[in-house]
Residue, then its C-alpha position, 0 to 999 in steps of 0.5 A: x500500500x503507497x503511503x498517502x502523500x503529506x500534506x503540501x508545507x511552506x518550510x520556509x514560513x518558521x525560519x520567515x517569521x523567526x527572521x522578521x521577529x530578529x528584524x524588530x528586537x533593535x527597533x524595539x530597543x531603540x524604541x525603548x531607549x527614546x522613551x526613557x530619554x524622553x521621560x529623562x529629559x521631561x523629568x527635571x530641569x537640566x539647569x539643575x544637574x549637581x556638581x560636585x565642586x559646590x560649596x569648595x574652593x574654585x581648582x587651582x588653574x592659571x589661563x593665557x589671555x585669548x590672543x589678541x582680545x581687547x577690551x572696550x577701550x582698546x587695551x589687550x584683555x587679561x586671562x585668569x587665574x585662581x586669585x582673579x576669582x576672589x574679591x570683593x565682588x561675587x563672580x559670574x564665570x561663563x564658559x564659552x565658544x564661539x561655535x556654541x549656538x546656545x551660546x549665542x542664545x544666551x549672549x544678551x543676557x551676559x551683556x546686561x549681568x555686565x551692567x550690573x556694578x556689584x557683579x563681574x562677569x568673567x569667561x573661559x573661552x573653551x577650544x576655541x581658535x583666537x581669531x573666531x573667539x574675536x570675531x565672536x565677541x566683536x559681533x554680539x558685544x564683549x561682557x568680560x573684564x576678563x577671559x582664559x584661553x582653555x583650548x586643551x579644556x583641561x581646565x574647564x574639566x576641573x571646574x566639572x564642566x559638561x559642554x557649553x554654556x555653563x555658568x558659575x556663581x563664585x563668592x567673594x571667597x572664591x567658593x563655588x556656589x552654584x553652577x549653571x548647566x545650558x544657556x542663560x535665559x530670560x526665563x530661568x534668570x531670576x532663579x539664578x540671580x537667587x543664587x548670585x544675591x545668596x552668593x553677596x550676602x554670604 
């Protein structure tokens, strides 16, 4: 007696499918990676990320002046130093770049803190070249009394620096009382002149 013939079977369907499945796992992980992302980015206020260096004294570093800078009446600006943050006035330090576009977000409200008597606003302009870091300042207007050249960015990693903008609040004694993490804007200003205003009546 012939054995009855099998059924007609598509053997290629499981091995179809299994392959389909292996296609979606790393869209289902990407998938999964963007909304904890997300969630991330919409759980807080990046501004606010800590530092480690709050409340101690600023590192000890020593910055060149950024070649060929000058100030509003034509004298060659000064780089910085550790002794240049401690005085009788609470410090902004600003770390900058001329190819940041943040930076240039936050540029205005660098110029009008500079107005400001009882502050002094000063910046690290970080790997950046000479000529742009000019050309930058000569464009949207210059808020430093003073600015360190940190092409390596040695020394902005020692400040516990992200990325640019970021911007610290320095007392008068030369202790880290706030960081800035982004750019300064109109609205989150007056939470961090809260810290400068902290910084002066310490």
């Amino acid at each position: 007696m012939a054995d009855a013939p099998s059924p007609a079977v598509a053997p290629e369907t499981a091995p179809r499918r299994s392959s389909h499945l292996l296609y979606l796992v790393p869209v289902l992980i990407f998938a999964g990676l963007a909304a904890l992302f997300m969630a991330r980015l919409h759980s807080g206020d990046p501004s606010k990320l800590p530092s480690a260096l709050i409340g101690r004294a600023i590192p000890t570093f020593e910055l060149p002046a950024v070649e060929g800078l000058r100030g509003p009446t034509g004298e060659p600006l000064p780089g910085l130093s550790t002794a240049d943050l401690k005085g009788d006035k609470v410090t902004i330090l600003n770390v900058w770049a001329s190819w940041c576009a943040p930076c240039r977000i936050e540029h205005p409200v660098l110029m009008d803190l500079a107005k400001d008597q009882s502050i002094r606003v000063l910046g690290f302009n970080y790997k950046d070249k000479p000529e742009n870091a000019r050309r930058f300042l000569g464009t949207f207007g210059n808020p430093f009394t003073a600015v360190g050249a940190d092409g390596t960015g040695r020394t902005a990693i020692e400040f516990g620096v992200y990325g640019v903008p970021e911007t610290f609040v320095i007392g008068r004694d030369g202790t880290i009382r706030h960081k800035h993490v982004g750019p300064l804007t109109p609205e989150t200003l007056p939470g961090f002149m809260e810290h400068v205003r902290r910084a002066a009546a310490s």
